[in-house]
N, C-alpha and C positions, 0 to 999 in steps of 0.2 A: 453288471454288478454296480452296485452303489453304496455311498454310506449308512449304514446305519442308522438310528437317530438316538440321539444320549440317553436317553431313556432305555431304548432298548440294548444301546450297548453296556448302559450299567452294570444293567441287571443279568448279561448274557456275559460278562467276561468273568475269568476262570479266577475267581474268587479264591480258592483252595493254591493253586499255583502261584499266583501275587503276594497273598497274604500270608504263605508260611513257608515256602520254596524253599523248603528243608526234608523234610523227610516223612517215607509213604508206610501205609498199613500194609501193605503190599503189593508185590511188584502189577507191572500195566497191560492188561490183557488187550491190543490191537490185533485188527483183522490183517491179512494182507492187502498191501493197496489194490487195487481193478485198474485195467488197464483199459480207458476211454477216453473219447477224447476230452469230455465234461470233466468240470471241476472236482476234483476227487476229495471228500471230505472224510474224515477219521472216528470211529465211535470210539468212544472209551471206559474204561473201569476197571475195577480190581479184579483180579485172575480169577481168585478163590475171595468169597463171604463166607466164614465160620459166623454160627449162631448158636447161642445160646441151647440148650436139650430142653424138653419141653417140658413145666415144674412138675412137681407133685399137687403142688398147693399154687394157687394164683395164677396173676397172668404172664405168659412167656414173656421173657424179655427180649428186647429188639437191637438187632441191628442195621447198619445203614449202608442201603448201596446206593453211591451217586455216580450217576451217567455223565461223558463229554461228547463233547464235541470239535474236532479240530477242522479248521480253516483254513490253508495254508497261504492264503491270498498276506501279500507286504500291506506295512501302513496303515491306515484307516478302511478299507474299502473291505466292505464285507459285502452277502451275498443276503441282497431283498428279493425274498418270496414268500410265498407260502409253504410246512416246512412240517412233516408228519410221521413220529417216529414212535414205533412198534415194540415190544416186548411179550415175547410168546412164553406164558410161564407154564405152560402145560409137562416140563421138562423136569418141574419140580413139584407137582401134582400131590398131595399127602406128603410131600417133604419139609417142605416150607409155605408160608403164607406171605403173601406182599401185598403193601398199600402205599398209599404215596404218601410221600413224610407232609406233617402240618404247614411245614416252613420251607417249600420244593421250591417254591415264585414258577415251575412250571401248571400250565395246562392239560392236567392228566386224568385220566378217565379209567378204573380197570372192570370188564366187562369179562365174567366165567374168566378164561386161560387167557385173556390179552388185555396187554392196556398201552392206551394208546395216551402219545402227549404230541399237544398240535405246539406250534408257534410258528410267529415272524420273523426270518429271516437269520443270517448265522453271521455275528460278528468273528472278523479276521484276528486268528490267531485261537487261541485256547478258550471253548463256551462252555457253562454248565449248560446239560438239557434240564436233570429233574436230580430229586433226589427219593429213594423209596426206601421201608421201612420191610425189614426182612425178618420172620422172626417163625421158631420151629411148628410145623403143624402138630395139632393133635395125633399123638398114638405112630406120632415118628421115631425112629429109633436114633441111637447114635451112632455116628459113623457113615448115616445115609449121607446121598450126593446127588443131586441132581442141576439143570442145565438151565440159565435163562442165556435166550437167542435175542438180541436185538438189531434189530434193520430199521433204516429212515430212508425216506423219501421226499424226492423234491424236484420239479420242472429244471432241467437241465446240469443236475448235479448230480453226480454217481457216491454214494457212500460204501463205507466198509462194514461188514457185519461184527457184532460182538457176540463171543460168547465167556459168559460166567458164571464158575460153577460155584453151588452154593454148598455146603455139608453141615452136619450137625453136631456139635461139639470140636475141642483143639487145643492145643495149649492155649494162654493167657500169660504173657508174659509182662509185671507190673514191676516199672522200676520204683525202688524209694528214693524219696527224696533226701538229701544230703546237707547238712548245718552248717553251711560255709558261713564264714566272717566275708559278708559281700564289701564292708570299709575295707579299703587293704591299701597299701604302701609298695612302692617299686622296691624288689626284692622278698615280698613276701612268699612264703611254697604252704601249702595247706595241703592234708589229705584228702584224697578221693577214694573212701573204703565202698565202689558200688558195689550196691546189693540189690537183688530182685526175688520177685517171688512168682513162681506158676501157679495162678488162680483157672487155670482153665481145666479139664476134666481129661486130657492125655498130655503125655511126657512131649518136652519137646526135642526135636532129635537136633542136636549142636547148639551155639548163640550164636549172635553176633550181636559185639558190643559194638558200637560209634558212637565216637567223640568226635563234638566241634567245639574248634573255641577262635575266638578273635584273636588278631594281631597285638594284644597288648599281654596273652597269657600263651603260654608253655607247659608242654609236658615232658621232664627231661630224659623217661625211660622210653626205649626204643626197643618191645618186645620184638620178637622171633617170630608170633602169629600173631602178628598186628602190622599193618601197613602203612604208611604215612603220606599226605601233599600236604603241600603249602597254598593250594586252591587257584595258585595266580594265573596258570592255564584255561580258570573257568571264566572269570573276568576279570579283565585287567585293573590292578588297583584296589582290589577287593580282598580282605583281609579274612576268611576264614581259615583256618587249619583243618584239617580232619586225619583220623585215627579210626581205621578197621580193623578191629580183633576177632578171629574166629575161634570157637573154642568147644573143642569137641566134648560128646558126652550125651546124657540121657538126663534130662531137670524133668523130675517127674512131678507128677502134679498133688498141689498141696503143700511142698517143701521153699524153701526160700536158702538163696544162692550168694556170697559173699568171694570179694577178690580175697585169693588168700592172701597176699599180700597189696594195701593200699596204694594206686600211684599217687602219680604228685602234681599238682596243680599249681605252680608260678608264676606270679605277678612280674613280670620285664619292667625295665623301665620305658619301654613303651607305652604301658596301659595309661588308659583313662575309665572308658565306660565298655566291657568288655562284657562278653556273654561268654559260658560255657555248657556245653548241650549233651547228653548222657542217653544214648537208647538202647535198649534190649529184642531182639526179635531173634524168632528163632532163625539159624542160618540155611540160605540155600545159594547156590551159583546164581542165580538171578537175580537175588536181592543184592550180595555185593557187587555186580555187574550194574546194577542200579545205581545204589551209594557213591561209583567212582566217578559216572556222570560223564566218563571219556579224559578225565584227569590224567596225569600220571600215578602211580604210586608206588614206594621206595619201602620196602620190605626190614624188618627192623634184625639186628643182630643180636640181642640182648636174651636174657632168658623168657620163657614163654610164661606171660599172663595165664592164671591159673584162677580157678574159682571151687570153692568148698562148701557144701551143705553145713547151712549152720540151723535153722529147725523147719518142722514138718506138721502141719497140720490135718485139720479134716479139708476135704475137697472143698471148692467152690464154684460157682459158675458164673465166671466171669469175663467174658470173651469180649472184650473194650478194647482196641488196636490204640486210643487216644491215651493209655496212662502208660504206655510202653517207654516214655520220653520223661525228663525231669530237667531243669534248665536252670541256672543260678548267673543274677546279674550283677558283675563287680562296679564299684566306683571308686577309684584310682586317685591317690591326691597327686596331681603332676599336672605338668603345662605342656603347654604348646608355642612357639612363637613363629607367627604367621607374619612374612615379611610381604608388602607390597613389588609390584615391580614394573617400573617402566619403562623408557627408553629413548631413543632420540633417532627423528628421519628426519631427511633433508628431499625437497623435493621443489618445481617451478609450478608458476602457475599453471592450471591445467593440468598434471601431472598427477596420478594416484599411484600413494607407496599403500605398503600395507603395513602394521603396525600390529606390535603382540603384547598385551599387556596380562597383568594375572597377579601370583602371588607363589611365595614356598613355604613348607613349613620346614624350621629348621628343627622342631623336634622341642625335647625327646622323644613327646608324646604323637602315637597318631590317635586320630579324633573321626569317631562314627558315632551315628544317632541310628543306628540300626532297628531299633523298636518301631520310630516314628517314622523314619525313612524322610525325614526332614533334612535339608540340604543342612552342611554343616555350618558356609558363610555364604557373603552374599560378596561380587568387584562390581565397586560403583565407580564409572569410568566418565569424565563429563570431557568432550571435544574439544581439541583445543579449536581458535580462533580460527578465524579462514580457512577452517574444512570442511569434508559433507563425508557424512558415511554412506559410501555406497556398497559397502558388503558387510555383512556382520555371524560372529556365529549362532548357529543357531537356537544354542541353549541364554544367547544374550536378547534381552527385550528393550528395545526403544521407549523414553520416555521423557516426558517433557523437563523444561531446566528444573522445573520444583521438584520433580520427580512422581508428577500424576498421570494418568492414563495415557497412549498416544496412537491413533489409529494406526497412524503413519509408520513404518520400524523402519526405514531408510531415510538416511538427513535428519536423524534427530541427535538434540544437544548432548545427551544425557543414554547411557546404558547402565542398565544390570542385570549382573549375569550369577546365578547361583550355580554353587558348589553342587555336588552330588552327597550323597547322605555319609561317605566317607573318605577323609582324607589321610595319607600315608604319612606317615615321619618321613621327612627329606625327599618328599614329592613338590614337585616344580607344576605348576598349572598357570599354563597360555591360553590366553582367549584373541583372535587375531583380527582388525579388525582392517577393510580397506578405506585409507581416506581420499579424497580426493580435492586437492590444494587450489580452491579456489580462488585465493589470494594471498600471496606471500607476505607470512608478516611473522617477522621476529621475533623470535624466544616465544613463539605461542604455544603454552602450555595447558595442558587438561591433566585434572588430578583422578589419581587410579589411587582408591579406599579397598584396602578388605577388611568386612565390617561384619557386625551381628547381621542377620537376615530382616533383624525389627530396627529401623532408623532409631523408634522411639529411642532403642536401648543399643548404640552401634556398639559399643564395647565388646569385643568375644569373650566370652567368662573364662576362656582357659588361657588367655593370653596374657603376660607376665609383663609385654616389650609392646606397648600401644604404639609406643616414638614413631617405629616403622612399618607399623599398618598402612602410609600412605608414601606413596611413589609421586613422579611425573613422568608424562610424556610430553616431548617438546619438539616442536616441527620447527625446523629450520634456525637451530639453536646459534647464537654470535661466538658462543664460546663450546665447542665440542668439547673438550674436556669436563666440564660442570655435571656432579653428579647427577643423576636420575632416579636413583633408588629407593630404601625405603628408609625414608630421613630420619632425623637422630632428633626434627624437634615435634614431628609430624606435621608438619603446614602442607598446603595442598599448591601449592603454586597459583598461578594467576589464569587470567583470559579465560575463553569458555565461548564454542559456537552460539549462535543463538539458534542454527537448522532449520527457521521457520516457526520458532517458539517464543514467548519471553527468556531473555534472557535473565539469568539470573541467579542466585545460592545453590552450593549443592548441598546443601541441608534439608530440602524437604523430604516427603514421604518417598520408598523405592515405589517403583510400581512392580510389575508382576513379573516374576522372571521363568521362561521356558524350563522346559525338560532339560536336565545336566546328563551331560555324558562325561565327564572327567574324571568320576571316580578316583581323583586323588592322584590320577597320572601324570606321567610325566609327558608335556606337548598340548599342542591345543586342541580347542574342543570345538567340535563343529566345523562350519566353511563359513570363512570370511566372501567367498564369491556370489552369493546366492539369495543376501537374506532378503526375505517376504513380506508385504505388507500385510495390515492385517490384523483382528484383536491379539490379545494376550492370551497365550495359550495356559489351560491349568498343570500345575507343577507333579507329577510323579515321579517314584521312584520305585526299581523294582527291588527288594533286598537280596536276591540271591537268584543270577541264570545258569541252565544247566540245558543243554539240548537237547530236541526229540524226544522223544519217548521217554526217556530218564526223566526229562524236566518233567512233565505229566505226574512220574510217580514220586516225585518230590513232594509230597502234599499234606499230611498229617501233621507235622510236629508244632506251629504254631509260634515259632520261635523269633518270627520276623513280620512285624507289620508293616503294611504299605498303607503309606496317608497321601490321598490325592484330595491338591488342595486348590483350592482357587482365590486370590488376595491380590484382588484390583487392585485395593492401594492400602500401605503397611505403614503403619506410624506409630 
């Protein structure tokens, strides 16, 4: 197996799972794994495709099946070869008709009952193959159901088969959208009267509602068939909440559906820029078996969430999984003050300590960029004198004393290392770095900034207390009692390796900083034993993991984007 190439892994990673790692049209039809001793790879796709009945008038409308692919190979290292996967639609023959959507980026061909999509090789971890366009045959009736069977093949790789049934007609469950006042103030509550409507052409048997909402907003009722996490089990540092309400009954189609009594939606004084997430589907065990993603969740005692027919139309046919979802973004007038942090080692010549520097926030506010998936700050950390870094972590990049490119990432003057896209209220975040004391020399000090991510603009816009945005570190200090923290007039202290570089300001440009894993925790990020020479890697962020197969069917709602970015040098 080998890597990839950017190109092909662009356009082969699981676009749907990155981009919206929230929530699925429905649950994830996998095969059972095969037992070989070849690389076993995973098809995938939704269980069940409802489509559209076929008009009276005009042309059927379509819907979309999109095929995967899982690789379960670590890392970068995906699987180069040649790579030939099958779909046998003979199963839905006079049931439904399929093509392959305009916009697939796969190689697809369909020929009578099969069509076939070739491509190069399977990037590691989650790939789209294709996407195709399903939509009801002539003179099908409603209610029919029929089978697409998918199989791939490939020189020394065993896959799983898929199969997914398609039928015709279903509920259509369409949420409205909701007039929130997105300004809001710590301590704000606003109603949440959801309501939806069955646009599709059968009842739907139960709902389920789910709510998400960020670490800066609350929901202070705690139904009876509604279930609750605080999400911190899924990733650590990660600020979703979620809220599963099941709610039994018959929503027939044509009619639209209201809480009968509204809950409540509250601004904490936590908030800054918070999201809240509202979907409707109809329920089954699988799907909240999906939703919990392997969480825990805490069952509420309060009286049971209720919903009431408020009016009822003619039919419609509208079988769209994508307007089940409705989403409202708050902006919070509140701060944050993010304190620098350094410290003091003592060590002889020859001797390497290892040193942890970073930053906390003392609140009130925690601070995500959950849309752009942009790191929230950047700790620009310049060495002190007579040291060499020999280990670094991995989310920090070496760069020169101005702060431009640096092939090199061990022995440079100069790191920075960005945040992850969220940081918690009263989360402490270490970055640890080893130095190694090449000559002893007093009070040598390296200033540790936490700064905007853009030098041009270092100022954090939420930050209230700049004073102590900057710290030191101080090797081999005269006076150990002399503070280190994050000072009251913000000065950066003195001295600065030179590592092989000009020495010099650290006011220039940052250069590029690696992939964050700190998410706003508490401890450091990375290994200081280890770090790699090497270009500058480009910066992502995933906004929301959830494992195995759940993660897969996390994929509709659209609610979190990932920006993968690349910024040689930022000024």
């Amino acid at each position: 197996m080998t890597r990839l190439s950017p190109k092909a892994a662009l356009r082969r990673s699981a676009g749907a799972l990155a981009a919206a790692g929230l929530l699925a049209a429905g649950s994830l039809a996998v095969g059972a794994p095969a037992r070989a001793a070849d690389p076993v790879f995973t098809l995938g796709g939704p269980a069940v495709t409802a489509v559209h009945p076929y008009p009276e008038s005009g042309a059927p409308r379509k819907s979309s099946l999109g095929l995967t692919v899982s690789n379960p190979a670590q890392g970068e290292d995906g699987y180069e070869g040649e790579v030939t996967y099958t779909l046998d639609l003979s199963g839905v023959a006079g049931i439904a008709d399929v093509t392959v959507a305009e916009d697939t980026g796969g190689d697809c061909e369909i020929t009578g009952d099969t069509a076939v999509c070739r491509d190069h090789g399977v990037h590691a971890g989650l790939s789209s193959i294709a996407d195709f366009d399903v939509a009801a045959a002539e003179g099908s009736e409603e209610g029919a159901t029929g089978t697409i069977a998918v199989t791939g093949s490939a020189d020394g790789v065993t896959f799983t088969p898929l199969s997914t049934e398609v039928t015709i007609g279903g509920p259509d469950l369409v949420m409205k959208r909701l007039p929130f006042d997105r300004a809001t103030e710590p301590g704000d509550v606003q109603p949440a009267p959801i309501t939806f409507t069955n646009k599709g052409t059968t009842a739907a048997d139960g709902v389920l509602l789910t709510l998400m909402y960020t670490r800066g907003l609350e929901i202070p009722e705690r139904y009876a068939n509604c279930e609750y996490t605080d999400g911190e089990g899924l990733q650590e540092g990660f600020a979703w909440s979620t809220a599963l309400c099941s709610v039994e009954g018959s929503y027939e189609p044509g009619a639209t559906y209201t809480l009968a009594v509204p809950l409540s939606v509250g601004t904490t004084e936590r908030a800054y820029h918070d999201t809240f997430v509202y979907r409707i589907e109809e329920d089954s065990a699988s799907r909240r078996t999906a939703r919990r993603a392997g969480a825990a969740f805490t069952r509420g005692t309060g009286p049971e969430l209720a919903l009431k027919k408020v009016t009822a139309s003619a039919r419609s046919v509208d079988l769209d999984p994508w307007d089940n979802q409705q989403e409202a973004d708050f902006r919070t007038e509140n701060t944050a003050d993010f304190v620098a942090t350094g410290g003091k080692e003592k060590g002889s010549a020859g001797e390497t300590v290892t040193a942890e520097v970073g930053f906390r926030n003392d609140g009130p506010a925690w601070i995500g960029y959950i849309r752009s998936g942009e790191s929230v700050a950047t700790v620009d950390f310049t060495v002190p004198e007579g040291a060499e870094v020999t280990g670094k972590p991995d989310s920090c990049q070496g760069v020169t004393a101005t702060g431009t490119y640096r092939e090199k990432q061990l022995g440079a003057p100069r790191y920075v290392c960005d945040t992850s896209m969220t940081v918690r209220d009263g989360a402490e975040t270490g970055y640890p770095f080893d130095l190694k004391i090449n000559e002893v020399v007093p009070d040598a000090t390296g200033a540790v900034t936490v700064r905007n991510t853009w030098l041009a603009d270092p100022e954090l816009p939420f930050d209230p207390a700049p004073a102590n945005n900057t710290a030191q570190l101080v090797l081999n200090a005269e006076d150990p009692s002399e503070d280190t923290g994050g000072t009251s007039d913000g000065t950066t202290g003195t001295g600065g390796s030179t590592g092989g570089d000009t020495s010099g300001s650290t006011s220039g440009t940052s250069g590029t900083a690696g992939t964050s894993s700190t998410s706003g925790s508490t401890g450091g990020t990375g290994s200081a034993a280890g770090g790699t020479d090497g270009p500058l890697a480009s910066t992502g962020s995933v906004a929301l993991q959830a494992g195995g197969a759940a993660a897969v069917a996390l994929a509709a709602g659209g609610v979190l984007y990932v920006t993968t970015r690349r910024r040689a040098e930022r000024g």
